[in-house]
C-alpha angles and dihedrals in degrees: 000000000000125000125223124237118234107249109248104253100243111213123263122261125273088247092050093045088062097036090055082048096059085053086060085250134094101063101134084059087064113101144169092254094053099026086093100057090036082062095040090056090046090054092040092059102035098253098145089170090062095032086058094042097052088046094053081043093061098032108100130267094202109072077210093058079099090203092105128019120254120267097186110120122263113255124236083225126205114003119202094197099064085050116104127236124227 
């Protein structure tokens, strides 16, 4: 007897990827190949929601990843004043 191999499950479509995200699913199926032209539809079609969402998707977690500058607030830093004296 011979046993069937499952099929490998090919990726939606460009056009089914952004469709499923307009249905607020279909996010594991965004990349970094197709974020792009993900962000491109959404613009394309005036979905500013989409459009945000892929951005903050493809902006980078690690503030040394040295491709956009950081935006975290500068810190006051040590202050004298809150340290206890002995």
């Amino acid at each position: 007897m011979h046993e069937r191999e499952p099929k490998p499950k090919s990726e939606p479509d460009i056009r089914e990827i952004y469709a499923q995200l307009k249905r607020g699913v279909g996010h594991e199926h965004v990349t970094d190949a197709n974020a792009g032209e993900l962000i491109a539809m959404a613009r394309e079609y005036g979905d500013t929601d989409i459009e945000t969402l892929l951005r903050e998707w493809l902006a980078p977690c690690s503030p040394h990843s040295g491709k956009m500058p950081s935006t975290i607030a500068p810190t006051p830093g040590f202050n004298r004043e809150q340290v206890k004296h002995r």
